[in-house]
Structure formats: structure tokens, C-alpha cells
Wavefront OBJ file of the C-alpha trace (Angstrom):
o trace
v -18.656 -35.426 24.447
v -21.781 -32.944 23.391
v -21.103 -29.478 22.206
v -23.064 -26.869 23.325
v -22.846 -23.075 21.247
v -23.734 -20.263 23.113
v -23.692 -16.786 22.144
v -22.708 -14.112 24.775
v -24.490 -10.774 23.125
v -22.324 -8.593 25.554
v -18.824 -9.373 23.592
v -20.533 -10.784 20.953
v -18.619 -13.760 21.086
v -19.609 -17.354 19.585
v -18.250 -19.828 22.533
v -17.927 -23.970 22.211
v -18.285 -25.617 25.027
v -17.836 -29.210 25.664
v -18.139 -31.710 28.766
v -14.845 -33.942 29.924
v -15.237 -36.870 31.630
v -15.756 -35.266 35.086
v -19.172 -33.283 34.122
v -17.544 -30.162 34.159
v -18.008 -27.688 31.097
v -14.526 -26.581 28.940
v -14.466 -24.020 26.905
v -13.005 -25.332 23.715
v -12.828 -22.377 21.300
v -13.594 -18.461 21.267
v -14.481 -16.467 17.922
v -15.422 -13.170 17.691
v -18.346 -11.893 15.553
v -15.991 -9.026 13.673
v -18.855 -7.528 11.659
v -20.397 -4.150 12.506
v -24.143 -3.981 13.323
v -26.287 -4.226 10.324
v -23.656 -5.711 8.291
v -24.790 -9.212 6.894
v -22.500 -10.438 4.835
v -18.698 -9.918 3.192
v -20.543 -9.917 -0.214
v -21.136 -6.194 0.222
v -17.389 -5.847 0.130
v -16.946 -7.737 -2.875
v -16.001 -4.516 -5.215
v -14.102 -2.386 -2.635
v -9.865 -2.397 -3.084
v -6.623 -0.400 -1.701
v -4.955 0.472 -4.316
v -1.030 0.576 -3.144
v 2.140 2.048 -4.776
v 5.185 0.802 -2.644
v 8.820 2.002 -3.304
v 11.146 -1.380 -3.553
v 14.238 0.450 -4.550
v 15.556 3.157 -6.089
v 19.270 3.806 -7.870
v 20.646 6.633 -9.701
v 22.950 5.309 -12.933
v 24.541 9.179 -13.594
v 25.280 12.331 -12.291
v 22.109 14.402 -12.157
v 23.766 17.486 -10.752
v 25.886 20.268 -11.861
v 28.309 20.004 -9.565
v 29.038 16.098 -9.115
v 27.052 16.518 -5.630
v 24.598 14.161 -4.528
v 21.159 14.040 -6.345
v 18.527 15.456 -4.262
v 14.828 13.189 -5.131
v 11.285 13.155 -3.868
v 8.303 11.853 -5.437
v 5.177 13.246 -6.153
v 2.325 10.839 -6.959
v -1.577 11.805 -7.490
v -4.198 12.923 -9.422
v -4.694 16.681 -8.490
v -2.113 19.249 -7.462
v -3.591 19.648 -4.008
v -4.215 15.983 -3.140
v -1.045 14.699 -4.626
v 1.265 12.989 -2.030
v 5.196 14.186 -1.684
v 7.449 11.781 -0.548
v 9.128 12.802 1.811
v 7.015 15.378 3.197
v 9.727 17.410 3.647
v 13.428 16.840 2.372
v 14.913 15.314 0.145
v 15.999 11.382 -0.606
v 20.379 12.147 -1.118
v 21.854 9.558 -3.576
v 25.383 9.425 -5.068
v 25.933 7.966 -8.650
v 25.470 4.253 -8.642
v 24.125 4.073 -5.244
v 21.327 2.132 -4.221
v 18.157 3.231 -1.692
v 16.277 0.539 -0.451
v 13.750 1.199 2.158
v 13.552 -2.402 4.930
v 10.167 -2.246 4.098
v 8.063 -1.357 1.292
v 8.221 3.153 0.983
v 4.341 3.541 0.578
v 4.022 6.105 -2.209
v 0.484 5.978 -2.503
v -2.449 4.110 -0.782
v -6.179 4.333 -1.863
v -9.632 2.938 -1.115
v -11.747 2.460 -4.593
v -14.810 0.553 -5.375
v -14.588 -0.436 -8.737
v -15.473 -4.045 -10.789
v -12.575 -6.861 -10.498
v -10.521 -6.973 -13.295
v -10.364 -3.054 -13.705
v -7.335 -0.781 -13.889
v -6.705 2.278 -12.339
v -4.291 4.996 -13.587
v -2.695 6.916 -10.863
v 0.065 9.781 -12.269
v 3.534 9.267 -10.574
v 6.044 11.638 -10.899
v 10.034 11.855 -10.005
v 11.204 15.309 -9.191
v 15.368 16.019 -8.545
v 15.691 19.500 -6.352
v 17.953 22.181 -7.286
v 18.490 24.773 -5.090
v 18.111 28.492 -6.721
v 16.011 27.366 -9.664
v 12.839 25.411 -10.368
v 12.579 21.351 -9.765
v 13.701 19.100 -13.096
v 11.006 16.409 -13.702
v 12.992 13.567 -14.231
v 10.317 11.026 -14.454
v 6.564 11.479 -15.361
v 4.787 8.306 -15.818
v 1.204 7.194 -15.696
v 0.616 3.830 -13.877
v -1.818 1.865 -14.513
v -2.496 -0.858 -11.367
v -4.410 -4.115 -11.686
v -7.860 -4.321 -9.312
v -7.512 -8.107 -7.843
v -3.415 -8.611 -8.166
v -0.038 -7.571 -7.229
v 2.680 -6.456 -10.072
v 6.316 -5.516 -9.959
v 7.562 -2.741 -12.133
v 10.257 -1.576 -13.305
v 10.823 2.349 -14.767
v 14.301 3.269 -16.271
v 14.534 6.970 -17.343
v 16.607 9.680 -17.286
v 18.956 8.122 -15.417
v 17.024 6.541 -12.669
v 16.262 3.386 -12.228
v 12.446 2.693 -9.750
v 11.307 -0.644 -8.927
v 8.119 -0.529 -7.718
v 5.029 -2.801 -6.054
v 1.948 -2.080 -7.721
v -0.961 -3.914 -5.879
v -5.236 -3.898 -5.733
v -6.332 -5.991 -3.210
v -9.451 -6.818 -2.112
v -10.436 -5.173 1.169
v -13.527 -5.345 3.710
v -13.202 -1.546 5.007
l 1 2 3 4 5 6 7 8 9 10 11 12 13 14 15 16 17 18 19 20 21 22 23 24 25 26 27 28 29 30 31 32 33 34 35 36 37 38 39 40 41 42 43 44 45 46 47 48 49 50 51 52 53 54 55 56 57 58 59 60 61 62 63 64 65 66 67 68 69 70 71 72 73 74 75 76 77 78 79 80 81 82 83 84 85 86 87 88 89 90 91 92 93 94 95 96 97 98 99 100 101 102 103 104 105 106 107 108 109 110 111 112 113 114 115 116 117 118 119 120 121 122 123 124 125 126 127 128 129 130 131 132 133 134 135 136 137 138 139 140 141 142 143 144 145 146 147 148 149 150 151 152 153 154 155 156 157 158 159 160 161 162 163 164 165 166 167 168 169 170 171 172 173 174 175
């Protein structure tokens, strides 16, 4: 059986093709050529990472309000007033004393393309806010993460109150 590799420049696609027995040509195998034109090589990736904050879960160990109502939370994580991400947008996350929120997938906080050396850290403000209507918001957390370039971390924050578990991750990424 020879092996014959064409290139078809239209779909730029890299195509195997063998003979059976018969003489007739089989293609064996189709890969696509995913780079962009001009790009060379995935070496000129090599320092570029999203930087992710995911919320695992989130529980409330007292009674934050007044009134023995349900605590009204949203998150505020950043570096700048104005660019700082709200989670939710708009609302509130309601949780009762001893209850447990648990998103089915990882709550992205905070996501982030950097170029930085492997190995680095970088420190990303993340704050906990409860809402009360009629007066201003209580900061019930205010904690500066710091999150590994190259790995993935758990971590756990216990304040006030609250307990966060969090997914602090840097991978490496082409884009």
C-alpha cells in the first residue's frame, strides 16, 4: 500500500491517500491546517494565558440580615471600578442561613487573556458585596487573589460568615 499526501490549498486540508487492492485511491485521514496565515508556529503562543475565576460553591453559615430574611449577594471582581465584573449583572444571588448555592457548572467570575512568563502570578481583587435595600451595600468579603500562570488551584475563603470555594486557573492558550 503507498501513501500519497496531497495538500488541497482551497480548504487547506492535509489529505492521506492510500491504494486497496483494487487500484482505486481511499482516503484514509483528513486534518485541517488550523493556523491563520502568517502564523508559523505555536511557539509564538508560548507566554499567552486565560486567567479564570470560577464560582464552585457558595454557603452562608449566619444570618446576614436584620430581619432573619434571606441574604441578598453578588460579586464584584476586577481591577478598576469601571471594568470590574458584577455577578449577576443584575439581581441578586438569595440564600437562607446554612444553605448551599452550587452552580451545575463552574459560575465564571472572571476570565482574562494575559501574556506574561510561566510561573508568574497574577493578583486580581475579588470582592463579596450583601445588598440592603434603603442603605449602602456591606462588603462582606474583600480579598486579593493571587492565580498561578501554568496551573489550576482550589480555594477556599471563610469570612464574615460566608463560606466561597473557588477554581482559580492560568492556562496556557493559543488565542
Amino acid at each position: 500500500m503507498s501513501r500519497i499526501r496531497d495538500k488541497n490549498k482551497k480548504n487547506n486540508e492535509i489529505i492521506i491517500i492510500g491504494e486497496n487492492l483494487m487500484g482505486r485511491r481511499v482516503v484514509k485521514k483528513v486534518y485541517r491546517d488550523t493556523y491563520a496565515a502568517g502564523q508559523r508556529d505555536t511557539k509564538e503562543f508560548g507566554d499567552r494565558y486565560m486567567v479564570r475565576i470560577e464560582l464552585i460553591s457558595l454557603k452562608v453559615l449566619e444570618d446576614r440580615d436584620l430581619f432573619g430574611n434571606e441574604s441578598e449577594l453578588y460579586f464584584r471582581v476586577g481591577r478598576r471600578p469601571r471594568s470590574s465584573h458584577r455577578v449577576p449583572q443584575k439581581g441578586t444571588i438569595n440564600i437562607e442561613k446554612n444553605e448551599v448555592f452550587k452552580p451545575q457548572e463552574g459560575l465564571s467570575l472572571y476570565t482574562e487573556f494575559k501574556k506574561a512568563p510561566k510561573g508568574g502570578l497574577i493578583e486580581v481583587p475579588f470582592h463579596l458585596f450583601e445588598r440592603d435595600p434603603g442603605k449602602n451595600d456591606d462588603c462582606i468579603i474583600d480579598h486579593e487573589l493571587s492565580i498561578p500562570l501554568g496551573s489550576s488551584d482550589y480555594k477556599i475563603i471563610t469570612q464574615n460568615s460566608v463560606k466561597i470555594k473557588l477554581k482559580l486557573s492560568g492556562i496556557r492558550t493559543r488565542y
